[in-house]
C-alpha positions as a printed NumPy array, in Angstrom:
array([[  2.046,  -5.209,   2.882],
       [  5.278,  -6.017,   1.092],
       [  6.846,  -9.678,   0.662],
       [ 10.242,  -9.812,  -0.527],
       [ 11.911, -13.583,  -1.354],
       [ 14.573, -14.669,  -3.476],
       [ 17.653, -14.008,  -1.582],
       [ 20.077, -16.28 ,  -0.907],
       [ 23.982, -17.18 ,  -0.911],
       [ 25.238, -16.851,  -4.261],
       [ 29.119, -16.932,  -5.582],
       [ 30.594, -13.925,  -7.113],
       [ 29.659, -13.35 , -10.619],
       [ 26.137, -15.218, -10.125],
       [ 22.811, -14.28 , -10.107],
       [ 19.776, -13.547,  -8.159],
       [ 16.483, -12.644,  -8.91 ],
       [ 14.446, -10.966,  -6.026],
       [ 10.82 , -10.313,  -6.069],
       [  8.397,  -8.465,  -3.84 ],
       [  4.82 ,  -8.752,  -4.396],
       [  2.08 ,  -6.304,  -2.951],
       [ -0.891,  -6.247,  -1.445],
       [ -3.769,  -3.89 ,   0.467],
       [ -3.597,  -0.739,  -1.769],
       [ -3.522,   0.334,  -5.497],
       [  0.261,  -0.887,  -6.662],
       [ -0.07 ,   1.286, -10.249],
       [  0.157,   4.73 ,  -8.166],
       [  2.992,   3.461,  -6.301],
       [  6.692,   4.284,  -6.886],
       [  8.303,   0.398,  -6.002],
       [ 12.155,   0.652,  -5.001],
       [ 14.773,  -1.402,  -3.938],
       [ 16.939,  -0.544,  -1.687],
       [ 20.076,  -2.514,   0.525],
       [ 21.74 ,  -2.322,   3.838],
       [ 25.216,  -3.619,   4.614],
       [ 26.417,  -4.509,   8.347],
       [ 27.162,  -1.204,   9.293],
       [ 26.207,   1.293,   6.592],
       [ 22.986,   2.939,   5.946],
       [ 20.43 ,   1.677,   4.131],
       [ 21.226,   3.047,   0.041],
       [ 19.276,   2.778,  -3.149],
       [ 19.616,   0.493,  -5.712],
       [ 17.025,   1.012,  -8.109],
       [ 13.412,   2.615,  -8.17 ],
       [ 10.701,   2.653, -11.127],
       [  7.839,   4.849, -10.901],
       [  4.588,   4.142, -11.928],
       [  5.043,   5.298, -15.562],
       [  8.4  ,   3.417, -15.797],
       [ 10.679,   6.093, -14.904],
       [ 13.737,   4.332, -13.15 ],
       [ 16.237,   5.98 , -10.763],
       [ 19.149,   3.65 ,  -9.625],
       [ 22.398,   3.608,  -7.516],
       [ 25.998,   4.406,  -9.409],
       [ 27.241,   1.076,  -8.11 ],
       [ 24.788,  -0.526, -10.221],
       [ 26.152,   0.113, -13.279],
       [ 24.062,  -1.925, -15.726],
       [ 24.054,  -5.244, -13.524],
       [ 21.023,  -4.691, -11.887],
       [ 17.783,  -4.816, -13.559],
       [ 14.388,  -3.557, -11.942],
       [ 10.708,  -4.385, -13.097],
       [  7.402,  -4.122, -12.744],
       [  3.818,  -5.842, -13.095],
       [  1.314,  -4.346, -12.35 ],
       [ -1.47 ,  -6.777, -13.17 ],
       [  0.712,  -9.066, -10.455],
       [  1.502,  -5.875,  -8.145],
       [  5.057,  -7.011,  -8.271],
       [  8.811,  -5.294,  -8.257],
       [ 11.609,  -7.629,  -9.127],
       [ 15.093,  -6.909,  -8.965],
       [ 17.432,  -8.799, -11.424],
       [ 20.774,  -9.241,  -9.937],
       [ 23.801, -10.09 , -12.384],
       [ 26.984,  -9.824, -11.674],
       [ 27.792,  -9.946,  -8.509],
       [ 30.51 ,  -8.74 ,  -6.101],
       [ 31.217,  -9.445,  -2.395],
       [ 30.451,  -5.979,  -1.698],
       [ 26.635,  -6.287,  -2.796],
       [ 25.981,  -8.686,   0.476],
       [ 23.534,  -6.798,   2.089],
       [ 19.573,  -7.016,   3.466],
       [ 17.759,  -5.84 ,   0.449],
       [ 14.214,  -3.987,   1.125],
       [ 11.569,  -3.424,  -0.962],
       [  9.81 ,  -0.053,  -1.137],
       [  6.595,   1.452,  -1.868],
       [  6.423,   5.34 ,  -2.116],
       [  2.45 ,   6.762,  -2.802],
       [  2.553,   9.014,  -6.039],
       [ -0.29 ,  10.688,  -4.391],
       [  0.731,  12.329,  -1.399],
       [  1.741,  10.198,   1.9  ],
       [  2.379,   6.642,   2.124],
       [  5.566,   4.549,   2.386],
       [  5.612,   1.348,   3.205],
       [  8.846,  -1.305,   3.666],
       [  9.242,  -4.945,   3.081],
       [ 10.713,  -6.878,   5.947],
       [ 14.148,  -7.743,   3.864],
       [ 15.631, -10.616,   2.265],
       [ 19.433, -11.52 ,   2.415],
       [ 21.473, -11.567,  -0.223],
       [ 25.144, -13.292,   0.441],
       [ 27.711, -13.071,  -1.878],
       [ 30.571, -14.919,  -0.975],
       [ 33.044, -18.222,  -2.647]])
């Protein structure tokens, strides 16, 4: 099970912090990803970290977005600076098994970025 929270309405150029913490299997072996869906586009990455620290992100990110992990706290967190209109979205969180099948998805939290 994933739990995302921290979304919210923020005003361009702010910052959010979003955090989804998990529970019922073994977190370390997981590869933990955000990723975002916009009213009418499909759902896109936005950053990924394996469980060796390896991290994979979206070209739109461009050094605003910062993604972590504990794993003593089986927890992702996505550090959102920066922010444009065009990041509103649903943002999902993303488990991926390192050992053969297994994907699971967070329910989603909104992020609104509007004046």
């Amino acid at each position: 099970q994933l739990v995302e929270s921290g979304g919210g309405l923020v005003q361009p150029g702010g910052s959010l912090r979003l955090s989804c913490v998990a529970s019922g299997s073994i977190f370390s072996v997981y590869t933990m990803g955000w990723y975002r869906q916009a009213p009418g586009k499909e759902r896109e990455l936005v950053a990924s970290i394996t469980s060796g620290g390896r991290i994979n992100s979206g070209d739109f990110v461009k050094g605003r977005f910062t993604i972590s992990r504990d794993n003593a706290k089986t927890t992702v967190s996505l550090e959102m600076n920066s922010l444009k209109p065009e990041d509103t979205a649903v943002y999902y969180c993303n488990a991926d098994s390192e050992l053969g099948p297994g994907n699971y998805w967070g329910q989603g939290t909104l992020v609104i970025v509007s004046a």
